[in-house]
DSSP file (Angstrom, degrees, kcal/mol; ACC not computed):
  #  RESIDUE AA STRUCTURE BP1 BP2  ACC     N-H-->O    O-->H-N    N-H-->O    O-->H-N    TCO  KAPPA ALPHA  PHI   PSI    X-CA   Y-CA   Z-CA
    1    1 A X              0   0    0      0, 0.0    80,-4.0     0, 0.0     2,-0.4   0.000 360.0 360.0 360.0 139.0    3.7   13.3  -14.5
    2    2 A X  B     +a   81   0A   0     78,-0.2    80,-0.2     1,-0.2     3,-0.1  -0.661 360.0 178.7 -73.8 132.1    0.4   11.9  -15.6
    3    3 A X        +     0   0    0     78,-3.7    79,-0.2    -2,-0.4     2,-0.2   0.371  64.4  15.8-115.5   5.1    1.0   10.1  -18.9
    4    4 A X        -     0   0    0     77,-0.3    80,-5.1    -3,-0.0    79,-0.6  -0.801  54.5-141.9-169.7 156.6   -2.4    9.0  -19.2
    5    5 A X  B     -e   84   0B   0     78,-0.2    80,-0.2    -2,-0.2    69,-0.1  -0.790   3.8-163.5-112.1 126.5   -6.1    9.2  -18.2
    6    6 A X  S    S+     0   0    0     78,-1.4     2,-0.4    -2,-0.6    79,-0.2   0.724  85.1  58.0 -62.8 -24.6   -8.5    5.8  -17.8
    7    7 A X     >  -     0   0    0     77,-1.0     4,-2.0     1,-0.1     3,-0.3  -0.952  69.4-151.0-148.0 124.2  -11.6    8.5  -17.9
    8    8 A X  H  > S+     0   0    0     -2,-0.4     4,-2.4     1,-0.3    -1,-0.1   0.799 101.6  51.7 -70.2 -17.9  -12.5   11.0  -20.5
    9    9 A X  H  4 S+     0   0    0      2,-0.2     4,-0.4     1,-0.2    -1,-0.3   0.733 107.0  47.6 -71.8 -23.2  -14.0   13.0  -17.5
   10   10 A X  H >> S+     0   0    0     -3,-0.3     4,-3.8     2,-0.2     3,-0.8   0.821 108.8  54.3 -94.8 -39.2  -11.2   13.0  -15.4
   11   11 A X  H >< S+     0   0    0     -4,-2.0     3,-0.7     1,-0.3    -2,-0.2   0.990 107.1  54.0 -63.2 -62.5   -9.1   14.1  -18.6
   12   12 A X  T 3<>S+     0   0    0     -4,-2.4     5,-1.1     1,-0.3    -1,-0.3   0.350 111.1  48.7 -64.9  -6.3  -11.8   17.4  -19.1
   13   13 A X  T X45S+     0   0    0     -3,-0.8     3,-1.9    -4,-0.4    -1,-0.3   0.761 109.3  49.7 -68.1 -48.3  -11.0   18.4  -15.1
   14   14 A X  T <<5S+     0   0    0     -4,-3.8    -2,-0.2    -3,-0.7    -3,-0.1   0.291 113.6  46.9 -85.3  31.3   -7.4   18.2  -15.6
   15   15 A X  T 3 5S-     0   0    0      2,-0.3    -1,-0.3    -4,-0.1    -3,-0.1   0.342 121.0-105.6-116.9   9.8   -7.8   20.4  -18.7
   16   16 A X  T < 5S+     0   0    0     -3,-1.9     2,-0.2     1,-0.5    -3,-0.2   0.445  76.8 135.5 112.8   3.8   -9.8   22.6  -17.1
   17   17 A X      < -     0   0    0     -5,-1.1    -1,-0.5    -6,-0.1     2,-0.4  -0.515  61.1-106.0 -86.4 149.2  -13.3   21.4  -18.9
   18   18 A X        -     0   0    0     -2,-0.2     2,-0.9    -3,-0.1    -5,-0.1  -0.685  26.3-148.9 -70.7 132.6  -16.1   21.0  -17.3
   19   19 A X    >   -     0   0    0     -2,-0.4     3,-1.6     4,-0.2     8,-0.1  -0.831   3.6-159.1-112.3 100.6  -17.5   16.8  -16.5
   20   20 A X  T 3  S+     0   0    0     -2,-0.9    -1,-0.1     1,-0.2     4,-0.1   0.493  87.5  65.1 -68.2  15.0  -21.1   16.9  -16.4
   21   21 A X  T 3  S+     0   0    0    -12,-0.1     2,-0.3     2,-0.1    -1,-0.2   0.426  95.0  56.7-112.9  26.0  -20.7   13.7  -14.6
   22   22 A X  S <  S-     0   0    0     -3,-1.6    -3,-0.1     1,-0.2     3,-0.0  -0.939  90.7 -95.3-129.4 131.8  -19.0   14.9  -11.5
   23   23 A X     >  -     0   0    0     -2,-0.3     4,-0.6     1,-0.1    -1,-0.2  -0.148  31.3-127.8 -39.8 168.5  -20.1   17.7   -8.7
   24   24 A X  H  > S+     0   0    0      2,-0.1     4,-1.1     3,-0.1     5,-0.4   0.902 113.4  53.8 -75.3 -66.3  -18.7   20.8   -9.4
   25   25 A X  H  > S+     0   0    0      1,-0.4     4,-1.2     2,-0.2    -2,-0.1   0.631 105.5  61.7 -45.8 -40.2  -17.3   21.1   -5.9
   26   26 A X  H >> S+     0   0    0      1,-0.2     4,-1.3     2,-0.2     3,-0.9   0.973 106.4  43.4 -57.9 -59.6  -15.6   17.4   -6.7
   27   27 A X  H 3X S+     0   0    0     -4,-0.6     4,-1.1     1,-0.3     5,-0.3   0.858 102.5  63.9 -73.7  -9.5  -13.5   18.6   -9.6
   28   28 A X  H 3X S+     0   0    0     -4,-1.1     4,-1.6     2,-0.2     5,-0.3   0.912 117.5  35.7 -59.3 -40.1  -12.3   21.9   -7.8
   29   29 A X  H XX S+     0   0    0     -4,-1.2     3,-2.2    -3,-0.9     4,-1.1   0.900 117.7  45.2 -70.5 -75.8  -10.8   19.5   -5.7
   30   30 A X  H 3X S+     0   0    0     -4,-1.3     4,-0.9     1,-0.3     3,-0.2   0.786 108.7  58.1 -70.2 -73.5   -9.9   16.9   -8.0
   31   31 A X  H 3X S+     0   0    0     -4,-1.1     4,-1.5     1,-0.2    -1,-0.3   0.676 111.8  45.4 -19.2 -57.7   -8.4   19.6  -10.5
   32   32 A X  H <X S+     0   0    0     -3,-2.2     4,-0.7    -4,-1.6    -1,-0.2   0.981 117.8  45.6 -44.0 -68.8   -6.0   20.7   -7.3
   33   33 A X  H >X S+     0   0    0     -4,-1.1     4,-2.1    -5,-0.3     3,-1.1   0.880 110.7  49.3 -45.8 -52.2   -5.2   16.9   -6.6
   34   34 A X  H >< S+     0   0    0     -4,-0.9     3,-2.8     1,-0.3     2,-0.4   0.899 110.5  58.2 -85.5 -78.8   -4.5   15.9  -10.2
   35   35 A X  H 3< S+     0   0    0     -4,-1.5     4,-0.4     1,-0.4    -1,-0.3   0.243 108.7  40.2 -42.6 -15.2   -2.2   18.9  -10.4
   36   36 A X  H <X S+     0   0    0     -3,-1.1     4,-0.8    -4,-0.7    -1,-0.4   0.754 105.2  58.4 -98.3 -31.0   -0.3   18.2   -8.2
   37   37 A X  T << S+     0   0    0     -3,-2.8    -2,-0.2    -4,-2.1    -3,-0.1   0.642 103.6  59.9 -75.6  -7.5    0.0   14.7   -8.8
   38   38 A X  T  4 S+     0   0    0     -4,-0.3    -1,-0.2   -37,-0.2    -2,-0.2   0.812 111.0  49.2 -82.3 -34.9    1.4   15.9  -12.8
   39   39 A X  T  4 S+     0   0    0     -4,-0.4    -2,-0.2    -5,-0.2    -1,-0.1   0.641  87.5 105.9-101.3   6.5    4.0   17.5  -10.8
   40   40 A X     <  +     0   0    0     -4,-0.8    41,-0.1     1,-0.2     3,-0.1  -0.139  33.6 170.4 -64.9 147.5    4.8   14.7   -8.7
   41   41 A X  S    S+     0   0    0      1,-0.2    -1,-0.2    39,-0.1     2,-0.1   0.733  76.7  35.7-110.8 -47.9    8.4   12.6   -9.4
   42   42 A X  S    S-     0   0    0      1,-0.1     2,-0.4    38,-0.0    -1,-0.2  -0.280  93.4-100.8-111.0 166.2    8.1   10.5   -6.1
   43   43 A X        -     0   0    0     -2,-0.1     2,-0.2    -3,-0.1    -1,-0.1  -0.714  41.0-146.3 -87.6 151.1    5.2    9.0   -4.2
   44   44 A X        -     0   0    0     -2,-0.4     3,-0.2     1,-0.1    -4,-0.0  -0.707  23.1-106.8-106.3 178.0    3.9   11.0   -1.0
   45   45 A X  S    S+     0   0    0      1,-0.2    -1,-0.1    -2,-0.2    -2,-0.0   0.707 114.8  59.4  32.7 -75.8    2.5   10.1    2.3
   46   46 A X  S    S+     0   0    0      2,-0.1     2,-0.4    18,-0.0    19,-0.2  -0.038  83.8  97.6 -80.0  28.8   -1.1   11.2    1.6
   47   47 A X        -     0   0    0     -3,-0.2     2,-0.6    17,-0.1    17,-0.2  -0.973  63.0-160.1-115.4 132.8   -1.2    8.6   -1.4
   48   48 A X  E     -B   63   0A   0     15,-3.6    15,-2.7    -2,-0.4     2,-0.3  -0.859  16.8-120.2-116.7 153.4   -2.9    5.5    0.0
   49   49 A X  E     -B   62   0A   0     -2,-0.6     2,-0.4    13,-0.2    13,-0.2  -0.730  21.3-150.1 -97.9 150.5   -2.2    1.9   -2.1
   50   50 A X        -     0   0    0     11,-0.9    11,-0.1    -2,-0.3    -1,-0.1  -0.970  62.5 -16.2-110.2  96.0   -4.8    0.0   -3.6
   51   51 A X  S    S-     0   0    0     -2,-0.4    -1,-0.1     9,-0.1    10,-0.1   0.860  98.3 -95.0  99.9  25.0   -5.0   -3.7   -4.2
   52   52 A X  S    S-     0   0    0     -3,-0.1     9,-1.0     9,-0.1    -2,-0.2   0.149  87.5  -1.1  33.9-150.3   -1.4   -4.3   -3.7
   53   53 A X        -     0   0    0      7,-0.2     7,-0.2     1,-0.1     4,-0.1  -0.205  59.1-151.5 -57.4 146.8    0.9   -4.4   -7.1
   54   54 A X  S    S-     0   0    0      2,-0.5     3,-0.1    22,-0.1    -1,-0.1   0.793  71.2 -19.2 -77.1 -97.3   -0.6   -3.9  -10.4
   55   55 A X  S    S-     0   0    0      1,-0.3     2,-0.3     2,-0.0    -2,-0.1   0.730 125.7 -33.2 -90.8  -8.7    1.4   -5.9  -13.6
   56   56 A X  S >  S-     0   0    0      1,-0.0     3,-2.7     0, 0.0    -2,-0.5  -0.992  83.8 -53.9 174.9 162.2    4.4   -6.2  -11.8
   57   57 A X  T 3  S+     0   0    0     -2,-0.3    -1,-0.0     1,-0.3    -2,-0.0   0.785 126.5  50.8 -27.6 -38.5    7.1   -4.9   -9.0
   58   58 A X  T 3  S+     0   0    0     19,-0.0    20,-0.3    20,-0.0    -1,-0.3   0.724  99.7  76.9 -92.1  -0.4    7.4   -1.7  -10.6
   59   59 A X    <   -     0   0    0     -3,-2.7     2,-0.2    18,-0.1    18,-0.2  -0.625  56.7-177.6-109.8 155.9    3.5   -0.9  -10.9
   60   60 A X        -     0   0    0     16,-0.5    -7,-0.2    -2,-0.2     2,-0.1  -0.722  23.8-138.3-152.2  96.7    1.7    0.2   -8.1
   61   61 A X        +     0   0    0     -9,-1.0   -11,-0.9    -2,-0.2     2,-0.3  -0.381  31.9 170.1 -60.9 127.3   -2.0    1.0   -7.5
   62   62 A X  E     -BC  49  74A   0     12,-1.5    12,-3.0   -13,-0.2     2,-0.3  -0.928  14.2-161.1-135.4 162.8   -2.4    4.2   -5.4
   63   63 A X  E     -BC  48  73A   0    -15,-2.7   -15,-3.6    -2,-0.3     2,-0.6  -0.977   7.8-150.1-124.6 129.1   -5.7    6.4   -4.5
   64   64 A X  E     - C   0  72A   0      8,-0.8     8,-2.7    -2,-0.3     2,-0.4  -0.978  20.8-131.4-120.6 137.1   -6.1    9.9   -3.2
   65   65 A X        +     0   0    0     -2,-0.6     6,-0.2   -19,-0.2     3,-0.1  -0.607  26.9 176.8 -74.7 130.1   -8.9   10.5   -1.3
   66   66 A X        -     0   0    0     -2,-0.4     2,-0.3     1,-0.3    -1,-0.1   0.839  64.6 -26.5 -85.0 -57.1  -10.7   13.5   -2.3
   67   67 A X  S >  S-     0   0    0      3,-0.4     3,-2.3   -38,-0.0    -1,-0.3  -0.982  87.6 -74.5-151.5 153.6  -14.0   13.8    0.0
   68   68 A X  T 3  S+     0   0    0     -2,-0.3    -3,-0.0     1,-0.2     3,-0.0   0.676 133.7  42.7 -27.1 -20.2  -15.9   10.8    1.7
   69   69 A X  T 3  S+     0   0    0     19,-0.1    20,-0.3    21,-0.0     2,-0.2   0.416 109.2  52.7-135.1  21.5  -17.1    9.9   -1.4
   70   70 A X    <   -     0   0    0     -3,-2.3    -3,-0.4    18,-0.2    18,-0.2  -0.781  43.3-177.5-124.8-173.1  -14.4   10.2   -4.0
   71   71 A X        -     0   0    0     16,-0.3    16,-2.5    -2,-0.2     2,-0.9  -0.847  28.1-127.9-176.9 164.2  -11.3    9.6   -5.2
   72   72 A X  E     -CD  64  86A   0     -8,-2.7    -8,-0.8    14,-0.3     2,-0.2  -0.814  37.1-165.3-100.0  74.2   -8.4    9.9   -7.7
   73   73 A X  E     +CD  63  85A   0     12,-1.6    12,-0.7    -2,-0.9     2,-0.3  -0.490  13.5 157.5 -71.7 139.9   -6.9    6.4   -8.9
   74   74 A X  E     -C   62   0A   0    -12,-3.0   -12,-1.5    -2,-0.2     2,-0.2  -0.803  43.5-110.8-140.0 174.2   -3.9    5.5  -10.6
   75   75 A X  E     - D   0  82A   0      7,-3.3     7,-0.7    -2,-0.3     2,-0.4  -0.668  33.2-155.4 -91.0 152.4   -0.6    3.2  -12.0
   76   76 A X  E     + D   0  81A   0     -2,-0.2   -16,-0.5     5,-0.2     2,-0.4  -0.984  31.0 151.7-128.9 123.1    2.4    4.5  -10.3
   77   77 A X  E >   - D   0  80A   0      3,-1.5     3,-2.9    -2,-0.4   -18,-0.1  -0.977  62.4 -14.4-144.3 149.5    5.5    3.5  -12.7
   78   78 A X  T 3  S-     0   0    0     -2,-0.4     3,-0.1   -20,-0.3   -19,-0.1   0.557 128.8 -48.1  25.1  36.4    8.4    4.7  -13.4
   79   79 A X  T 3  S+     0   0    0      1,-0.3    -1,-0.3     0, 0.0     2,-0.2   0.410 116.4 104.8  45.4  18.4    7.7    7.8  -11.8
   80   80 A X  E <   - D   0  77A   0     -3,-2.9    -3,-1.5   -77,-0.0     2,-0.4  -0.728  63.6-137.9-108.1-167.7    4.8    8.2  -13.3
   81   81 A X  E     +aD   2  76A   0    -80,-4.0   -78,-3.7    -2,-0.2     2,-0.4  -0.918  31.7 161.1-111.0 164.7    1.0    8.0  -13.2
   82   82 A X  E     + D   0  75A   0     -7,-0.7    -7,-3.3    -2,-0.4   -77,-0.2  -0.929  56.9  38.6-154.9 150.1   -0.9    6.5  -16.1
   83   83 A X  E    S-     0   0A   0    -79,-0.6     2,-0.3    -2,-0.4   -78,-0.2   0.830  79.3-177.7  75.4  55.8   -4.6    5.1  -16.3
   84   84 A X  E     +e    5   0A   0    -80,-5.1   -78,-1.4    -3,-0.1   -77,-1.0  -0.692   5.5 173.5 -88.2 146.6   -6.0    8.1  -14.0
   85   85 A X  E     - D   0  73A   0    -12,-0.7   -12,-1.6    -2,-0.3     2,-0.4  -0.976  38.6-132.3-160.1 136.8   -9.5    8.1  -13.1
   86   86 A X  E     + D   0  72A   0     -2,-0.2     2,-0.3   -14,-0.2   -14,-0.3  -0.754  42.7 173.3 -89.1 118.2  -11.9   10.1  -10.9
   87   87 A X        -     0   0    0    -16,-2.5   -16,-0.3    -2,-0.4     2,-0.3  -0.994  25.6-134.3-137.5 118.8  -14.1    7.0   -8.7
   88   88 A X        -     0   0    0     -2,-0.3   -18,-0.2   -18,-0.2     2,-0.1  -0.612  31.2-102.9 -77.0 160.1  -16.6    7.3   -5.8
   89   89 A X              0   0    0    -20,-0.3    -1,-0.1    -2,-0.3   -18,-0.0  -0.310 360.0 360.0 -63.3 144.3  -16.4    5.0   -2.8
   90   90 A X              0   0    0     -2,-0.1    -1,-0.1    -3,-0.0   -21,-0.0   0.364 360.0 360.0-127.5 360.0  -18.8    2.5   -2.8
């Protein structure tokens, strides 16, 4: 479950608002991705990690790639995500 968002845009796609600072075409995707990722318990496959550990053993930086020039970042804890935020590749 997401328990929190780094980015007030990211928070207005997963409530279904429009982010004037994002394609549209990005947040149809990212809206999909971030919905699925509230209904996640476990980590999957198609999550790739970032930057090794975050504060500790139980934190975990992960990314899902959206299109060549995004992506969806997170904390992975306790089986959730907290401090999500929508970031292009640079």
């Amino acid at each position: 479950m997401i328990r929190s968002f780094k980015s007030k845009e990211t928070e207005k796609i997963f409530s279904r608002r429009r982010a004037a600072l994002i394609p549209e075409e990005v947040q149809r995707s990212a809206l999909r991705e971030l919905r699925h990722l509230d209904q996640s318990e476990f980590v999957k496959d198609s999550w790739v990690a970032a930057n090794g550990n975050g504060h500790g053993a139980d934190v975990k930086r992960y990314a899902i790639p959206l299109q060549e020039e995004w992506r969806i970042c997170f904390e992975w804890r306790d089986g959730n995500a907290y401090d999500v935020y929508l970031a292009e590749n640079t």
